[in-house]
Backbone as JSON, one array per atom type, in Angstrom:
{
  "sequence": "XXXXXXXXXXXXXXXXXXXXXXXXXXXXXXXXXXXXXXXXXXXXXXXXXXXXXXXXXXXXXXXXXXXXXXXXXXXXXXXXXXXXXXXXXXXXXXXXXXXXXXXXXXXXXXXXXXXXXXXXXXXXXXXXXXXXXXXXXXXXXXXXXXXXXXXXXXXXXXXXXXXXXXXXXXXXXXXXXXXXX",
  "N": [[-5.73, 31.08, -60.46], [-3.52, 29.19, -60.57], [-2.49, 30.29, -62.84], [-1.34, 32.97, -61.71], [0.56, 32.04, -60.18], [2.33, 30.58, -62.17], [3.04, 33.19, -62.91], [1.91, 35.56, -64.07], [1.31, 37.85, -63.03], [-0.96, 39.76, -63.45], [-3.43, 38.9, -63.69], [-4.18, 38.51, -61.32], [-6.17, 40.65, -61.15], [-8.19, 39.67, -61.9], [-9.08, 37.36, -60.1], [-9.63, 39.19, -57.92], [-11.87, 40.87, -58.43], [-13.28, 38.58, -58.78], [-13.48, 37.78, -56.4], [-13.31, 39.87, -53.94], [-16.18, 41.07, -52.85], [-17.02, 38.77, -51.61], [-15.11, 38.17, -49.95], [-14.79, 40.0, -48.62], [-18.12, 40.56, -47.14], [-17.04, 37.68, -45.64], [-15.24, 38.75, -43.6], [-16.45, 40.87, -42.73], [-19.02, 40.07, -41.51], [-17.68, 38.55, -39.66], [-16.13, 40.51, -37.99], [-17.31, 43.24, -37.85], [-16.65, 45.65, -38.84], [-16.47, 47.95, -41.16], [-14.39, 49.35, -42.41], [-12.26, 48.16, -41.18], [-12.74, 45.88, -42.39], [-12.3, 46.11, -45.11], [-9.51, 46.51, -45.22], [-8.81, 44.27, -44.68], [-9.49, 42.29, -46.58], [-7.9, 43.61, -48.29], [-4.94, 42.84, -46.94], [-5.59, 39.6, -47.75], [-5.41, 39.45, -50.53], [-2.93, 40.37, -50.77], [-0.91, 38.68, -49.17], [-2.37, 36.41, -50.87], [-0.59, 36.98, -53.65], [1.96, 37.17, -51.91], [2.13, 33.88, -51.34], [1.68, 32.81, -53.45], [3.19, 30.69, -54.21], [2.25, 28.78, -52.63], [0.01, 27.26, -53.82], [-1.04, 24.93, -54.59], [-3.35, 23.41, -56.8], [-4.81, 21.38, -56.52], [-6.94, 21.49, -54.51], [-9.28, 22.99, -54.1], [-9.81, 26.64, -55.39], [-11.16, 28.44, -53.97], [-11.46, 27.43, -51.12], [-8.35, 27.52, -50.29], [-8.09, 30.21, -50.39], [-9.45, 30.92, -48.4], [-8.5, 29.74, -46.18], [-6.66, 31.49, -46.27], [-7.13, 33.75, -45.42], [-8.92, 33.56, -43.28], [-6.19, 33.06, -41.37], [-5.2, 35.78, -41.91], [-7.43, 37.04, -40.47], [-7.03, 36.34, -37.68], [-4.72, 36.87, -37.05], [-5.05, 39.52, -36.57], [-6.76, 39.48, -34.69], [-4.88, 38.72, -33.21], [-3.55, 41.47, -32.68], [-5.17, 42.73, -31.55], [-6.86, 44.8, -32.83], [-9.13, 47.44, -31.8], [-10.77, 49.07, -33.3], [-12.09, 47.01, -34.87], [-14.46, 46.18, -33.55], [-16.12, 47.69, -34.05], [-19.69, 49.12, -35.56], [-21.33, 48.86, -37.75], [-24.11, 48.94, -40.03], [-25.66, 49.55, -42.25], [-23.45, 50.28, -43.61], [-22.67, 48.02, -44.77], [-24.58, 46.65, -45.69], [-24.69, 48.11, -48.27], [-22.16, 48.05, -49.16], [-22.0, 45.3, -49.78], [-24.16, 44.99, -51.9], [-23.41, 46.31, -53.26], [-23.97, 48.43, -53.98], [-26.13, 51.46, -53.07], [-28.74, 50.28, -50.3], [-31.14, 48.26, -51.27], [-33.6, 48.5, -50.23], [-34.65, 50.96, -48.04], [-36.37, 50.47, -45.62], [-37.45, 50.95, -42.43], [-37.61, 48.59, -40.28], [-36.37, 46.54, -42.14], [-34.37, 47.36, -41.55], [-34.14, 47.53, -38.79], [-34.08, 44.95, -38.2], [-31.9, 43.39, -39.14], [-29.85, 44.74, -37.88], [-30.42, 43.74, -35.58], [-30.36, 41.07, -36.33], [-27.03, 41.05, -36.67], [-26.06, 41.9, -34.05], [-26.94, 40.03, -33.02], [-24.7, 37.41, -34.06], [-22.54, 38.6, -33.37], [-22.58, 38.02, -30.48], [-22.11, 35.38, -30.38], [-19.8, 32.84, -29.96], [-16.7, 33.06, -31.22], [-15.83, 30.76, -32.94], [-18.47, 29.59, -33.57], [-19.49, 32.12, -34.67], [-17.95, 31.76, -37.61], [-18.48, 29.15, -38.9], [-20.99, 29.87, -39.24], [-20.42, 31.9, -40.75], [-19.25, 30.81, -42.81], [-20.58, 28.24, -43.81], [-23.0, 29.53, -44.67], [-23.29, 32.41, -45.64], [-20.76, 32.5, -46.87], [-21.17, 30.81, -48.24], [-20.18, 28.17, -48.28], [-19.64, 24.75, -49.08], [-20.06, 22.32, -46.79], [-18.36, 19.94, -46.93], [-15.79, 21.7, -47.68], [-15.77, 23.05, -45.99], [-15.0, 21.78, -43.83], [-12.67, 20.66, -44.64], [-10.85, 23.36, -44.6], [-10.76, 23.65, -41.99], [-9.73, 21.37, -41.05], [-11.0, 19.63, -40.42], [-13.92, 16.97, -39.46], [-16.55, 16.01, -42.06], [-19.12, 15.58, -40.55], [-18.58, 16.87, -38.11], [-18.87, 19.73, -38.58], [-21.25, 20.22, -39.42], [-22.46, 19.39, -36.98], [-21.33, 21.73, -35.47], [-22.29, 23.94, -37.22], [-25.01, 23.46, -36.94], [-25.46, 23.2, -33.86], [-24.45, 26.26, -34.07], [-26.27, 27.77, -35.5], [-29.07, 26.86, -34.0], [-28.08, 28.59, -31.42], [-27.51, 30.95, -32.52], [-30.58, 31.85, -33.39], [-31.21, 31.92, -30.62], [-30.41, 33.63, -29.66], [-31.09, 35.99, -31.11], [-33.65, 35.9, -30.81], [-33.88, 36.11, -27.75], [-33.43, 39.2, -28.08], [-34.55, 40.05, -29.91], [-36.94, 40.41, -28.22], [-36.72, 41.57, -26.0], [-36.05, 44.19, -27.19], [-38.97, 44.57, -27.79], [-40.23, 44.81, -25.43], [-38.79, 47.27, -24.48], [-39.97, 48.95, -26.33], [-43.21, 49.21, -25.66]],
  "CA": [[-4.64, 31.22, -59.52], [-2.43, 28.44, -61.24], [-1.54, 31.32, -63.62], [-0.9, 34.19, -61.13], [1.65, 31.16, -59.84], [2.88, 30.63, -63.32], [4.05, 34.39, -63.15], [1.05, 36.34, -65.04], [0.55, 38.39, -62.37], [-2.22, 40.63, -64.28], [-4.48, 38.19, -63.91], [-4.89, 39.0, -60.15], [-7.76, 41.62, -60.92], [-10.01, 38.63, -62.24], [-9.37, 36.61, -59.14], [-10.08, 40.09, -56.77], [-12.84, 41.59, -59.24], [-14.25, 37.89, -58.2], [-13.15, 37.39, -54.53], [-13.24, 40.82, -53.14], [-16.86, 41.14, -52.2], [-17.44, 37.58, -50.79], [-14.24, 38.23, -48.45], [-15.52, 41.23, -47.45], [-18.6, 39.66, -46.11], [-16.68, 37.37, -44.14], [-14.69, 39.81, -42.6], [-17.19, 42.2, -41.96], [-19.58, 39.24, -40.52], [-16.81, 38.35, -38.27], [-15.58, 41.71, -37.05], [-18.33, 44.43, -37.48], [-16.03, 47.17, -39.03], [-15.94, 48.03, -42.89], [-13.02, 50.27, -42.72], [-11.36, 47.05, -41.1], [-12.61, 44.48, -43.27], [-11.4, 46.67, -46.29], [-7.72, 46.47, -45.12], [-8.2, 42.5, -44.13], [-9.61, 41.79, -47.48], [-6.23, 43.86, -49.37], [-4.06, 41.68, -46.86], [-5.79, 38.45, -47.89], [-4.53, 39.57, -51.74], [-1.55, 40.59, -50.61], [-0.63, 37.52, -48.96], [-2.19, 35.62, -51.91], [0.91, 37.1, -54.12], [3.39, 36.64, -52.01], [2.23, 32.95, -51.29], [1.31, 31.98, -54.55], [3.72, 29.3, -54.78], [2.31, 27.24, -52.08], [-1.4, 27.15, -54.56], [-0.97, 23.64, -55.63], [-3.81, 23.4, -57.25], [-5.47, 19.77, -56.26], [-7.45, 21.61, -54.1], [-10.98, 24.09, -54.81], [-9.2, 27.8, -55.07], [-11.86, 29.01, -52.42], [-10.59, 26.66, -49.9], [-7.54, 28.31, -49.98], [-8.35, 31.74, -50.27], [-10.5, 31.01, -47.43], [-7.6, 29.31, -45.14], [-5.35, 32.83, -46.2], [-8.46, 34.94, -44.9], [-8.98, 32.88, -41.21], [-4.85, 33.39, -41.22], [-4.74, 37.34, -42.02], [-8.11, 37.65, -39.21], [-6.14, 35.6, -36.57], [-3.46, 37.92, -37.14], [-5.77, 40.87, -36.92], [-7.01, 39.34, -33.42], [-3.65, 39.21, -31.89], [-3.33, 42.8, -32.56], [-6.44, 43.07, -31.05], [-7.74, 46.52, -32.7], [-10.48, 47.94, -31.36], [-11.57, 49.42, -34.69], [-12.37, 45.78, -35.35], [-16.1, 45.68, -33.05], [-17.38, 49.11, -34.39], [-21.12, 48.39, -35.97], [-22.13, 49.41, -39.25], [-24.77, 48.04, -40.86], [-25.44, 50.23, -43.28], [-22.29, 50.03, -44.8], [-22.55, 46.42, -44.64], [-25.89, 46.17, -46.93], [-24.36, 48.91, -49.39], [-20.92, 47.07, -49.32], [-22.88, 43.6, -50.39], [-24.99, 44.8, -53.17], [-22.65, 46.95, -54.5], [-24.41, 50.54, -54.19], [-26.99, 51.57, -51.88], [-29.42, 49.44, -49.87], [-32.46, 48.18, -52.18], [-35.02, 48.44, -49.53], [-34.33, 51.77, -46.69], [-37.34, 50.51, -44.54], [-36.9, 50.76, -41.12], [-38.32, 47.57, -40.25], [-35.41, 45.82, -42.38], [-32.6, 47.36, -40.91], [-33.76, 46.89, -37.39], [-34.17, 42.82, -38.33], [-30.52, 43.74, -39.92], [-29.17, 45.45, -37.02], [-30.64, 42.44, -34.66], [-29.4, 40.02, -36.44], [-25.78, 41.3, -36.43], [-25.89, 41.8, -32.57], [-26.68, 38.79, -32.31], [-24.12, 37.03, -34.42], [-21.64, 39.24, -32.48], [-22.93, 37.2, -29.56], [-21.65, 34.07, -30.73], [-18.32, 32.49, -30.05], [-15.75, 33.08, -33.06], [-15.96, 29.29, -34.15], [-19.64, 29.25, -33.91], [-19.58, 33.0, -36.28], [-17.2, 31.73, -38.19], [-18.48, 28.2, -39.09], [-22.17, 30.21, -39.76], [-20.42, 32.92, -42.04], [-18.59, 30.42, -44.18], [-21.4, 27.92, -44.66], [-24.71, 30.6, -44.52], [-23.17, 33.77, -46.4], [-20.16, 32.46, -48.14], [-22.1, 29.65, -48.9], [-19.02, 26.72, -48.96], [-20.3, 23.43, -49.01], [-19.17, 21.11, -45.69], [-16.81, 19.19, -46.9], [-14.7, 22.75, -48.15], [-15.21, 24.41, -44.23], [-13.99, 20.7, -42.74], [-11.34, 20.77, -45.39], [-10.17, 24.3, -44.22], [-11.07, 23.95, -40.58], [-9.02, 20.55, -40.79], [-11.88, 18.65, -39.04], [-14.6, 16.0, -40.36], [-17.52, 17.04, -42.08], [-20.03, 15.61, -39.85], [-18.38, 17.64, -36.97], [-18.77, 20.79, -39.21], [-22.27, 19.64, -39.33], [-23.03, 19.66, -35.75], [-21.24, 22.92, -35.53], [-23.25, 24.71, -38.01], [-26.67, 22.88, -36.54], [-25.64, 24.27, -32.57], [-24.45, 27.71, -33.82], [-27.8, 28.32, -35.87], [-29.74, 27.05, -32.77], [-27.54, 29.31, -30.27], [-27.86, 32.1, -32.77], [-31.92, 31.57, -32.98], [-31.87, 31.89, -29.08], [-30.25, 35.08, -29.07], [-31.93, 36.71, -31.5], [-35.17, 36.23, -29.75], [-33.69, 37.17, -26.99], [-32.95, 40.62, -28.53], [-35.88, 40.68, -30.5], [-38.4, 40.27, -27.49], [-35.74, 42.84, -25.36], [-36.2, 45.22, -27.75], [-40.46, 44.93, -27.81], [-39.92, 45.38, -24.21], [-38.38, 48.23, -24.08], [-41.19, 49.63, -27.07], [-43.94, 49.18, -24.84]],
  "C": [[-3.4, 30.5, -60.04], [-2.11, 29.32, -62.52], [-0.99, 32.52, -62.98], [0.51, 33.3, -61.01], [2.58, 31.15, -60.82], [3.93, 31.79, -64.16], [3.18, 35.39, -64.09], [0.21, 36.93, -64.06], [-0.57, 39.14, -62.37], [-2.95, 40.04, -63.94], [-5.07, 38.03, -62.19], [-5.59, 39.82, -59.77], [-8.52, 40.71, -61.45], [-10.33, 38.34, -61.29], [-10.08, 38.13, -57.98], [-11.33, 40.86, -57.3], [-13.92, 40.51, -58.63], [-14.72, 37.33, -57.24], [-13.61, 38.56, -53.7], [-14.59, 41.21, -52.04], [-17.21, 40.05, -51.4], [-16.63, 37.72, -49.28], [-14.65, 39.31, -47.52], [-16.84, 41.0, -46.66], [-18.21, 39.23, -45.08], [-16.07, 38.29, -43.44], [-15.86, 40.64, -42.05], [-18.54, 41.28, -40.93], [-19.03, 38.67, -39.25], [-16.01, 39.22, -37.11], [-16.64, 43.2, -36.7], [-18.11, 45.0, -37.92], [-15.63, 46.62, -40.53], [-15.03, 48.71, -43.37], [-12.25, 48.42, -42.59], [-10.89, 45.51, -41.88], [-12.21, 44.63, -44.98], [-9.98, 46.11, -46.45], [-7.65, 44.67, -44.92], [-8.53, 42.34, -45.51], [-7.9, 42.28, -48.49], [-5.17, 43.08, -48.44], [-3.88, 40.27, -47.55], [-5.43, 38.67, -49.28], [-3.55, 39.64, -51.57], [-0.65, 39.52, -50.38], [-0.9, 36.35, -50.25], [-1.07, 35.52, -53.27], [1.88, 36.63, -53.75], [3.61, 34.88, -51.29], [1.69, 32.06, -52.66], [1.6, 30.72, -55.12], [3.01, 28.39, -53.92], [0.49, 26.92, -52.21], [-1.07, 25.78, -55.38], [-2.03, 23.01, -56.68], [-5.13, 22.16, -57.24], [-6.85, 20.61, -55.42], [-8.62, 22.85, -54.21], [-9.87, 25.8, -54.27], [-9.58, 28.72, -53.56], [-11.84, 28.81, -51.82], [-9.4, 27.17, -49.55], [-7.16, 29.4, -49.78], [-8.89, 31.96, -48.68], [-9.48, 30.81, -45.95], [-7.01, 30.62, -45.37], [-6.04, 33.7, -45.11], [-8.5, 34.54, -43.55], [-7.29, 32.91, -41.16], [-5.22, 35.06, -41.08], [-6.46, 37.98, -40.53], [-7.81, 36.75, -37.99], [-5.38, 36.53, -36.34], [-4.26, 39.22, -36.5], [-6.18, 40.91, -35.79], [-6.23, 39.69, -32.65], [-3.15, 40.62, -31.9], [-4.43, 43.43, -31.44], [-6.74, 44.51, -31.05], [-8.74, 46.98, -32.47], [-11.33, 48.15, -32.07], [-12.02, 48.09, -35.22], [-14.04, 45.0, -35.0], [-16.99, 46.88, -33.45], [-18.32, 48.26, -35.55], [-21.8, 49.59, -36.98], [-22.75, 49.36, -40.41], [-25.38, 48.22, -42.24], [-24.55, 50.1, -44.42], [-22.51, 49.01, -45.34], [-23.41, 46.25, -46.19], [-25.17, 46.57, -48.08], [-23.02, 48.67, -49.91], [-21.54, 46.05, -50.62], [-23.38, 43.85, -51.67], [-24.57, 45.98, -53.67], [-22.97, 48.47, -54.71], [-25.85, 50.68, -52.93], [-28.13, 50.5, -51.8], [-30.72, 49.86, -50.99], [-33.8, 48.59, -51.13], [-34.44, 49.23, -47.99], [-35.33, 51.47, -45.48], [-36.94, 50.43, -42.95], [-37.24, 49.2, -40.21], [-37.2, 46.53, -40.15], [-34.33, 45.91, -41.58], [-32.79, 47.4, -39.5], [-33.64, 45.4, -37.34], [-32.34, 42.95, -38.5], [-29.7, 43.6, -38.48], [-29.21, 44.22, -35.29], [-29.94, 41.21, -34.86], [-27.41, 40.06, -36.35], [-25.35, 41.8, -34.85], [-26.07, 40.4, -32.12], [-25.94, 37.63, -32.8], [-22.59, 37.71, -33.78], [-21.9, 38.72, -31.0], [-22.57, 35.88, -29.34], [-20.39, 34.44, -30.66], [-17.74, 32.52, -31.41], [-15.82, 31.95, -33.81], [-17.26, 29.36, -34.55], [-19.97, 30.3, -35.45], [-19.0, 32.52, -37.22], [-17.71, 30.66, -38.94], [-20.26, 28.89, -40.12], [-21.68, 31.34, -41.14], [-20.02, 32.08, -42.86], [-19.73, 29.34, -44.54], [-22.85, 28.54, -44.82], [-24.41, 31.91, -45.35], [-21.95, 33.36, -47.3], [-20.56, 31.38, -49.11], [-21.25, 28.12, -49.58], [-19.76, 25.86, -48.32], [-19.17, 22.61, -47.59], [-18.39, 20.86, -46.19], [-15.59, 20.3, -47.6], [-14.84, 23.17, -46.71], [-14.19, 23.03, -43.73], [-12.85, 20.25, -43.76], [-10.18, 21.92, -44.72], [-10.13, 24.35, -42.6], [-10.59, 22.25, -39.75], [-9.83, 19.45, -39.22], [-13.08, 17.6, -40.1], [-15.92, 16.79, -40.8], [-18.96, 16.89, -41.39], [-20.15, 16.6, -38.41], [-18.72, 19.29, -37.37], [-20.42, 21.01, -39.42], [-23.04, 19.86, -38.23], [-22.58, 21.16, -35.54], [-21.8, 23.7, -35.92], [-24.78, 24.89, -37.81], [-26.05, 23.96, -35.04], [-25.14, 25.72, -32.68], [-25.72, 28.43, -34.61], [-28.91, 28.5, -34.41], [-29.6, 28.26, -31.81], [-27.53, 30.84, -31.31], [-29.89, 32.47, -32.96], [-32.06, 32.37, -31.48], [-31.52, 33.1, -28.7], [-30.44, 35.93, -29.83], [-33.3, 37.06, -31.07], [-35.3, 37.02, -28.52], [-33.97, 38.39, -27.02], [-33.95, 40.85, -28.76], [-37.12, 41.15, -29.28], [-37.53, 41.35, -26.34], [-36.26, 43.94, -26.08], [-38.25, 45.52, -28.1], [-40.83, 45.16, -26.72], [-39.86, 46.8, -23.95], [-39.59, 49.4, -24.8], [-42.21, 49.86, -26.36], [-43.52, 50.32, -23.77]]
}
């Protein structure tokens, strides 16, 4: 990034060749919709251009990529598009690993399809705090860097939105053996 800054703009297909699918994750863990989290991930480049100057560099690149990304889906809230809760899990898998799902069992993608109802169940800090340290996989002290809080508090956050996602997966899960029966 301290060379896109530098003015060698070319060098912003390494950083998106090596960003693009992680952001797409979060987005699509935080909104549901892979059309939508397409267009949020080309904002969160877009924006990384035309803020490039304020990449000082002291700080881990993915920390800041990460603050652009919770900026451009803030933004994306107060629009509040609808196209933003559609559910497609499918895509999702075949997004992630790059070409179609390794394993079509039905089995998986109802566990799949459970678990993303019930992460859509959770409050936005709680998803939000579980997608960036559980799928983007940033270490505490980079979320309570970006989330401008301590990292023991980031800590408890991450501990009661696992729990509170736990409780409503079961929920679902034992709803849905219910209804089998």
């Amino acid at each position: 990034m301290l060379q896109v800054k530098a003015g060698q703009v070319e060098k912003m297909g390494l950083l998106f060749e090596r960003y693009h699918r992680p952001l797409f994750a979060f987005f699509y863990h935080s909104n549901g919709n892979a059309t939508a989290s397409e267009d949020l991930v080309q904002n969160v480049f877009y924006r990384m251009l035309k803020y490039r100057h304020t990449f000082t560099g002291e700080g881990e690149f993915r920390t800041w990529m990460y603050h652009l990304a919770r900026n451009v889906l803030a933004d994306a809230a107060k629009k509040d598009k609808p196209s933003l809760h559609h559910k497609d899990v499918a895509d999702l898998a075949e997004k992630i690993a790059g070409g179609t799902p390794a394993d079509g069992s039905l089995q998986k993608s109802q566990d799949v399809e459970l678990l993303h109802r019930a992460m859509a169940k959770l409050s936005p800090d709680q998803r939000e705090v579980l997608v960036l340290s559980r799928f983007q996989e940033l270490k505490y002290e980079q979320i309570a860097q970006l989330l401008d809080t301590t990292v023991g508090a980031v800590k408890v956050r991450a501990h009661r939105a696992l729990c509170q996602l736990k409780d409503i997966y079961l929920k679902l899960e034992n709803g849905s053996k219910v209804r089998e029966l």
